[in-house]
C-alpha positions in Angstrom: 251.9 204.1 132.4 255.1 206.7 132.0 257.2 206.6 135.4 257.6 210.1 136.6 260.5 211.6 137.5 261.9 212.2 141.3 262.3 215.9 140.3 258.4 215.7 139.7 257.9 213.5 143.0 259.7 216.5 144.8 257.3 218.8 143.5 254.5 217.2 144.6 255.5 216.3 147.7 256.2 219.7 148.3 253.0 221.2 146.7 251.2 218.7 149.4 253.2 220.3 152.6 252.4 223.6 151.9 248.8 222.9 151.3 248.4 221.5 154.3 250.6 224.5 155.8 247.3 226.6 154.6 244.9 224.4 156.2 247.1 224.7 159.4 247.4 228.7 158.9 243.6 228.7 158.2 242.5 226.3 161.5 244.8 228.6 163.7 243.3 231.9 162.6 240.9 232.4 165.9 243.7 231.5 168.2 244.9 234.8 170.1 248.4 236.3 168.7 250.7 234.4 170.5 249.2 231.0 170.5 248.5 231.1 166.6 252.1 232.1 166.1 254.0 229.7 168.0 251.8 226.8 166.2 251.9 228.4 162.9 255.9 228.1 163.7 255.6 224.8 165.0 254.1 223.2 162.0 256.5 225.0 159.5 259.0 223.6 161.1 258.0 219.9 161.4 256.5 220.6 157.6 259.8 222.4 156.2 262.1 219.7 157.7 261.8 217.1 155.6 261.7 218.7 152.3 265.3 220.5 153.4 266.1 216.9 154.9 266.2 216.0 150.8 267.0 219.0 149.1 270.0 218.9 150.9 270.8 215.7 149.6 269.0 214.5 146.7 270.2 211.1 147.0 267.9 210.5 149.8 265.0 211.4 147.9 266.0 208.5 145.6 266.8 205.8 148.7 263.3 206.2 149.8 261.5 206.4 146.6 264.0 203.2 145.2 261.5 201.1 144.6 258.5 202.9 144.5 256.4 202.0 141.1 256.3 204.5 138.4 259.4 206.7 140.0 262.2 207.0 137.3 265.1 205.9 138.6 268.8 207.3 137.7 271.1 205.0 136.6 273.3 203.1 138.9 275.8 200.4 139.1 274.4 197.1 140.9 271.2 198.3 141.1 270.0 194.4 140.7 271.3 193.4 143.7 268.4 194.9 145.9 266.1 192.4 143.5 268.5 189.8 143.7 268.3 189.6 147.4 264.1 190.2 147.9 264.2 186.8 145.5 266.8 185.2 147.7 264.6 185.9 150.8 261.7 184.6 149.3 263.6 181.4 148.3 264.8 181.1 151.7 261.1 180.7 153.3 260.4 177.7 151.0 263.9 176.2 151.4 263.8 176.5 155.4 260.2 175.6 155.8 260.2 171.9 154.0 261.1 169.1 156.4 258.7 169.5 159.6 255.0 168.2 159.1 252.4 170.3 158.8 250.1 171.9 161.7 247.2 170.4 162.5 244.1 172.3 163.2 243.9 172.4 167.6 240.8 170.7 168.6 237.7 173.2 169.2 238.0 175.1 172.8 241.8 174.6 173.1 243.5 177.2 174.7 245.3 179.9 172.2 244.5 177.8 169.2 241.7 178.1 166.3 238.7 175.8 166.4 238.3 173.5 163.1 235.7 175.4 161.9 237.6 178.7 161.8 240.6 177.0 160.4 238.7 175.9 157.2 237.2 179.3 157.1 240.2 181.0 157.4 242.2 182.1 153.9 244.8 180.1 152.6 248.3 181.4 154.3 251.6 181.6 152.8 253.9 178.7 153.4 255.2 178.8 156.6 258.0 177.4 159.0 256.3 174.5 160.5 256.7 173.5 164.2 260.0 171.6 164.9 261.7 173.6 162.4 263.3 176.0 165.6 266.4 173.8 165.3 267.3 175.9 162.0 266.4 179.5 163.4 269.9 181.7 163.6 270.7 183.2 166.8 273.7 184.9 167.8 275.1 182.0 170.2 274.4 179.6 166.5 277.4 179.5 164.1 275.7 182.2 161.5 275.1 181.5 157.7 277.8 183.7 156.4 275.6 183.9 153.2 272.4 185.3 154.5 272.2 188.9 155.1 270.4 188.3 158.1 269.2 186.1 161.2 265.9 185.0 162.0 264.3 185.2 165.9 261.5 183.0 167.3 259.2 185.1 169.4 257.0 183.3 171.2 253.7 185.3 172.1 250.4 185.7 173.9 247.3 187.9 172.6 244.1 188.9 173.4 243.8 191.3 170.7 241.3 189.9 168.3 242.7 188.9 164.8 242.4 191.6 161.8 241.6 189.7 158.8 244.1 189.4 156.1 244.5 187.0 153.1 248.2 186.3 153.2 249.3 186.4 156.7 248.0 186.0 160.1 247.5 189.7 162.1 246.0 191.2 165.2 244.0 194.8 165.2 243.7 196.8 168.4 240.3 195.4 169.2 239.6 193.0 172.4 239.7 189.4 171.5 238.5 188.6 175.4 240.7 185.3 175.7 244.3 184.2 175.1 246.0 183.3 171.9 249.5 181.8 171.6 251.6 181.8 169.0 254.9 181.9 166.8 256.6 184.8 165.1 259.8 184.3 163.2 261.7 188.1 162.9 264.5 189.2 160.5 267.1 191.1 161.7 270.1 192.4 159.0 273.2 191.3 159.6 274.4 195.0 159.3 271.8 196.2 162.7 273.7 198.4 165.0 272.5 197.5 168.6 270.8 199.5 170.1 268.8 200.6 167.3 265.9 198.7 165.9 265.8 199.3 161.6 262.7 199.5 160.1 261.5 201.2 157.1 261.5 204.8 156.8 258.6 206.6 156.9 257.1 209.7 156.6 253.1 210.9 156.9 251.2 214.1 157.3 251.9 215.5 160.3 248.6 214.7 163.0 247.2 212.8 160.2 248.0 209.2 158.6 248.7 210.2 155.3 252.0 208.5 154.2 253.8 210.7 151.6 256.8 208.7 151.2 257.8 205.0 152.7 261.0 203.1 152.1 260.4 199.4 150.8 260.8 197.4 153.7 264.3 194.7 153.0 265.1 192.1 155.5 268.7 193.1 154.5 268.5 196.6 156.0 265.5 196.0 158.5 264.1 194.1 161.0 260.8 192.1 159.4 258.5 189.6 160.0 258.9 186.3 158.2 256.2 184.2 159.7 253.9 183.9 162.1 251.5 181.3 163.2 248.7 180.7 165.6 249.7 177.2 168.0 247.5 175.2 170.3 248.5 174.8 173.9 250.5 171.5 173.0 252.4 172.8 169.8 253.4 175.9 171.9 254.7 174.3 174.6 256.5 171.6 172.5 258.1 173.8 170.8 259.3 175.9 173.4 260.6 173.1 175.0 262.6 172.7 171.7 264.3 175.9 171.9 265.0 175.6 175.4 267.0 172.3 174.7 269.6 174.2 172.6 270.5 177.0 175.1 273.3 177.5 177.0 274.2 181.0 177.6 270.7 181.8 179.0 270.1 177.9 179.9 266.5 177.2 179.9 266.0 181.1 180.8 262.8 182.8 179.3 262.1 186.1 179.6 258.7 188.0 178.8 258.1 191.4 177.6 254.8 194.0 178.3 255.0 196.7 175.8 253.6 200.0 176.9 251.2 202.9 175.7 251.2 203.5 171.3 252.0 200.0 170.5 251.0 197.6 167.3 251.3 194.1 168.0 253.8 193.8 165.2 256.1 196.2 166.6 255.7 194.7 170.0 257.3 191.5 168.0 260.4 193.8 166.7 260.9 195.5 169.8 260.9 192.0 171.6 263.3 190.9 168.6 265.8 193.0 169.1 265.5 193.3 173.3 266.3 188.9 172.3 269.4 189.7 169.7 271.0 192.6 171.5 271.2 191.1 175.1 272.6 187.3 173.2 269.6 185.6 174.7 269.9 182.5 173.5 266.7 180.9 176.0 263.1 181.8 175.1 261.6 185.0 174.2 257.9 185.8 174.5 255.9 188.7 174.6 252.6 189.3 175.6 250.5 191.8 173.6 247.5 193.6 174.7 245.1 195.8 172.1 246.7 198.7 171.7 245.6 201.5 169.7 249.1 201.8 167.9 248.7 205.6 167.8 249.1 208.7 169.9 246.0 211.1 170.5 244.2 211.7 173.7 241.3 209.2 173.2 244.0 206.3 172.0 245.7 207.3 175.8 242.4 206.4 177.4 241.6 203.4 175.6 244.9 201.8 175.7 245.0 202.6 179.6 241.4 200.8 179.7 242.6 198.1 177.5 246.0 197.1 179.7 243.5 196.7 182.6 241.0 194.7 181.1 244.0 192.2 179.7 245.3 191.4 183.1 243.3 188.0 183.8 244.8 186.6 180.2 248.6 187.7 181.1 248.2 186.3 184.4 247.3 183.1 182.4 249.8 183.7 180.2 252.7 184.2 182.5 251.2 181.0 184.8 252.1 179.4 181.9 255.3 180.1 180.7 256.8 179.7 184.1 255.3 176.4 185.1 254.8 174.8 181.7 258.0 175.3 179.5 260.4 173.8 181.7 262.0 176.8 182.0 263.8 177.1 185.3 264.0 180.9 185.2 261.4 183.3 184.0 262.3 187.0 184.0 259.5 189.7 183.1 260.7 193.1 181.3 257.6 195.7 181.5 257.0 199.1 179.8 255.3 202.1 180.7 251.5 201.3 180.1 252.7 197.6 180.5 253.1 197.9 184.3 249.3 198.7 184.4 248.7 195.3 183.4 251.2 193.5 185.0 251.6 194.6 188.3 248.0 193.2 189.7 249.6 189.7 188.0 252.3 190.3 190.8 250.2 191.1 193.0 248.2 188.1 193.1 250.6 185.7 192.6 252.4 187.5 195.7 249.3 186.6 197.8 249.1 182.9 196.3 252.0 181.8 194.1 250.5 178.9 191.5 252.2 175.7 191.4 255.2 175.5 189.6 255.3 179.3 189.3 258.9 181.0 190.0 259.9 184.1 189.0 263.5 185.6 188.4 263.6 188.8 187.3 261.3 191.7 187.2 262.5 194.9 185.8 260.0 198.0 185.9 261.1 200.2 182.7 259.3 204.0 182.7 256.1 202.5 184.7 252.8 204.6 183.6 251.6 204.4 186.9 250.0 206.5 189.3 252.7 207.1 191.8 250.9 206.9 194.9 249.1 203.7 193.7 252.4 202.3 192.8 254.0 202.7 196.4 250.7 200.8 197.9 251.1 197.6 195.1 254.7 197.1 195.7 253.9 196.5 199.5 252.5 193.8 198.0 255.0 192.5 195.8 257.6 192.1 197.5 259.6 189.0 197.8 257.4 187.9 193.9 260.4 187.0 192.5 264.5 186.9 192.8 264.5 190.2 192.3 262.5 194.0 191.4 264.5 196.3 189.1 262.6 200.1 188.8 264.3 202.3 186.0 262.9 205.6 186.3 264.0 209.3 184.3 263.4 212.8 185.1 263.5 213.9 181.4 261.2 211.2 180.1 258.8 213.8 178.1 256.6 211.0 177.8 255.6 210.8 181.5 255.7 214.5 181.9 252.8 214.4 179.3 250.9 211.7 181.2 251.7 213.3 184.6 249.7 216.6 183.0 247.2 214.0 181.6 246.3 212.8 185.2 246.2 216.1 186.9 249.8 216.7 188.2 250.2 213.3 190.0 254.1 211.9 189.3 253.9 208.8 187.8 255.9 205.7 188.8 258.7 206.0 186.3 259.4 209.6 187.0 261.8 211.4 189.5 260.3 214.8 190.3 262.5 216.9 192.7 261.8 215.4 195.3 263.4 212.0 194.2 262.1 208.2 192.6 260.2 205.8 194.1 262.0 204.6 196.9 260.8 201.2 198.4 262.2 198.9 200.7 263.0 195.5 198.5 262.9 197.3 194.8 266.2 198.3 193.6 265.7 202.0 192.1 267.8 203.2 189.6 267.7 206.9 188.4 268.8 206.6 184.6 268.7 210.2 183.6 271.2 210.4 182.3 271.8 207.7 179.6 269.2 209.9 177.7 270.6 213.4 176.8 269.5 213.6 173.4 267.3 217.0 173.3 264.9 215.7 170.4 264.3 212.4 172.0 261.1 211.2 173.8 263.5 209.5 176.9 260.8 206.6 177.5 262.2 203.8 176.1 265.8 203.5 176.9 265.6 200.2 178.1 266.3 199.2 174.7 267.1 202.2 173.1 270.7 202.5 175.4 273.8 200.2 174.9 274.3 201.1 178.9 270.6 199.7 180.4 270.8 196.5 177.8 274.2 195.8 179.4 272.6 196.3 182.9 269.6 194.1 181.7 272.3 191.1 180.4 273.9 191.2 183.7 270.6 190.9 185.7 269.0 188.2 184.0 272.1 186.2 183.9 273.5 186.8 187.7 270.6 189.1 189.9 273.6 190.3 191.1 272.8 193.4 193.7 273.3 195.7 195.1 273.4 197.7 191.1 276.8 198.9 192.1 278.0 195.4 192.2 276.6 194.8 188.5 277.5 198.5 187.2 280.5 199.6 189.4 279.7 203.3 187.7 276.9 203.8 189.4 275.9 206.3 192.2 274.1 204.7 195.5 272.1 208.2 196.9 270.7 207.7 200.6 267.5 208.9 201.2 265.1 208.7 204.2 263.2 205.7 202.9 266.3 204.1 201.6 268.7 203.9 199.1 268.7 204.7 195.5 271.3 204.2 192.5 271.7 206.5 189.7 273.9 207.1 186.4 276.4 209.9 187.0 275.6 212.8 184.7 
């Protein structure tokens, strides 16, 4: 089959746009004037952009389409190397993956591990780094392999989405599983990532719709991916925690756990946990717990990924029980997102009213909660005095909780500050970080990991629970309020 050219490729990605700029013109027709207009304007905008995005500079057009089969490619010098390197990567998961013995198959019932049965009736997987093999995962307190364009992070996790089937790897789809599966992910990150940012492949669909037009090839050189990724019985989870607890120092035997929020695969919930691990030098264990998200933004994903963070709060409570009295990890600190709060907060409830045995928490920082506002001020009466300590980020240009708040009727949710002021409660430190996001096209809602300033805060916590915040982050303003005092960023 001839290649075609990127000239052509233009073309038709163009030709596609503006068709679906005629669907859009046609759909909008019965609108009234003004409302037709302004969306008629709104999608030639978001449709025009990214053809002048590469007829400004052609070169980009040939990035993304670089290894696209059948697209011509100019000639250029060292164009090999981006082969070179996919083989060396490849060559790398057999090399790393050879010492350790094999799994064996949990026995049937085990907590977070497959019965026999569905391990012989589960495809054949690619190779994979067996258990024991931690010792030889990079981090950034390790002496790094100057060679490899990148390091590879363990993530330890927790599911209850049920598994999607797939021949060559292991992955979870946005359906309820209904009980708890633990596990093992080993992430790339390049060598080249630029912290805060979090590199994955370029994309770009149909607007509203997910029809991909164009899609970089994904590189561990230039982006974050995931190498491996295995399913562990209770035993083989724990032992190998233990492992990579052994080997800490800067975070000595410190784990930390992450909720992710609202619009959420379970793969990116293992990037975004990646990178929280790599940028704050956490050199302890990192886990995340992933509940079914839809993974996509419309109105019916909203409702069902608020139902689903509900109905996954007796295996997170399990899940976190674990971790903290388990691993032999002496301090366990829990970061939760927006939707993520939903989920956790009844954990912290109830193990405010009867702490498990073993169970002690560090710290528990609050980023952009989803929550009801009102219903947020009743819970944290209740958990109070949980842990070490209750961080509560909150933003008043976080667009994302100005959508929900509109979603719910008007009610302010937890992670907003309205005019009026944050949440304010006796025993939870709140900071007002309005002003670390300024960027006019930006969503606002995740900028405890999207800004250099809140990962530094973050380090700081987990490593001293230093407070009050002005002791951590002399910059910051303490406000006085009726019901207390608050911190924010100066603006």
């Amino acid at each position: 089959m001839a290649g075609i050219s990127l000239e052509i490729l233009f073309g038709l990605v163009t030709a596609a746009l503006m068709l679906v700029f005629m669907i859009a013109w046609y759909a909008t027709s019965g609108l009234s004037r003004s409302g037709k207009w302004v969306l008629r304007l709104l999608f030639a905008f978001v449709l025009v952009a990214p053809v002048a995005w590469f007829a400004l500079e052609p070169s980009r057009l040939a990035r993304v389409a670089g290894n696209l089969p059948g697209i011509e490619q100019p000639a250029r010098s060292g164009s090999s190397e981006n082969t070179k390197s996919t083989k060396r990567y490849y060559r790398r998961d057999r090399s790393e993956t050879a010492a350790p013995p094999p799994l064996t198959p949990p026995s049937p019932g085990t907590s977070g591990g497959a019965t026999e049965r569905e391990a012989a009736a589960r495809p054949a997987q690619p190779e994979r780094a067996a258990p024991g093999s931690d010792d030889r995962v990079a981090t950034r307190s390790a002496a790094p392999d100057q060679t490899a364009k990148w390091d590879v992070v363990p993530i330890f996790y927790g599911t209850d989405r049920k598994q999607a089937p797939e021949p060559r790897r292991i992955n979870y789809s946005s359906e309820r599983g209904k009980r708890l599966e633990l596990g093992r992910a080993l992430v790339t990150i390049p060598k080249i990532h630029q912290v805060p940012a979090l590199e994955r492949p370029w994309v770009y669909k149909v607007p509203f719709t997910s029809i991909v037009i164009l899609k970089e090839t994904e590189d561990p050189a230039k982006h974050f991916t995931l190498k491996d990724i295995q399913v562990l019985s209770e035993e083989q989870f724990l032992a190998l925690i233990r492992t990579r607890l052994a080997g800490s120092s800067r975070f000595k035997n410190h784990a930390f756990i992450f909720v992710h929020g609202f619009n959420t695969s379970f793969d990116y919930a293992l990037y975004r946990t990646a990178q929280l691990s790599y940028d704050l030098k956490f050199d302890g264990a990192p886990f995340v717990y992933s509940w079914p998200s839809r993974g996509e933004i419309s109105p019916t994903a909203y409702s069902y990924d608020r139902e689903s963070s509900e109905q996954a709060e007796p295996h997170l409570k399990k899940f976190v029980q674990l971790v903290a009295s388990r691993t032999g990890a002496t301090s366990v600190s829990i970061i939760a997102h927006s939707m993520g709060n939903k989920a956790l907060l009844p954990v912290l409830r109830d193990f405010r009213r009867s702490m498990p045995e073993g169970v002690k928490l560090s710290q528990i920082i609050l980023a952009a909660p989803d929550v009801d506002r009102d219903g947020f001020e009743f819970v944290a009466q209740q958990i109070k005095g949980v842990s070490t300590g209750i961080t509560l980020y909150a933003a008043s240009n976080d667009w994302a909780l100005d959508v929900s708040r509109k979603f719910w009727g008007g009610v302010p949710r937890a992670g907003d500050v309205p005019l009026g002021g944050p949440v304010v409660i006796s025993g939870i430190d709140t900071i007002d970080v309005t002003a670390t996001s300024t960027e006019i096209f930006s969503l606002n809602h995740s900028g405890y990991a999207e800004k250099s300033a809140l990962l530094n805060d973050i380090q700081l916590l987990l490593q001293t629970g230093e407070r009050p915040s002005e002791k951590r982050i002399p910059i910051l303003q303490r406000v006085k309020t009726n019901l207390g005092d608050y911190w924010k960023y100066p603006g």
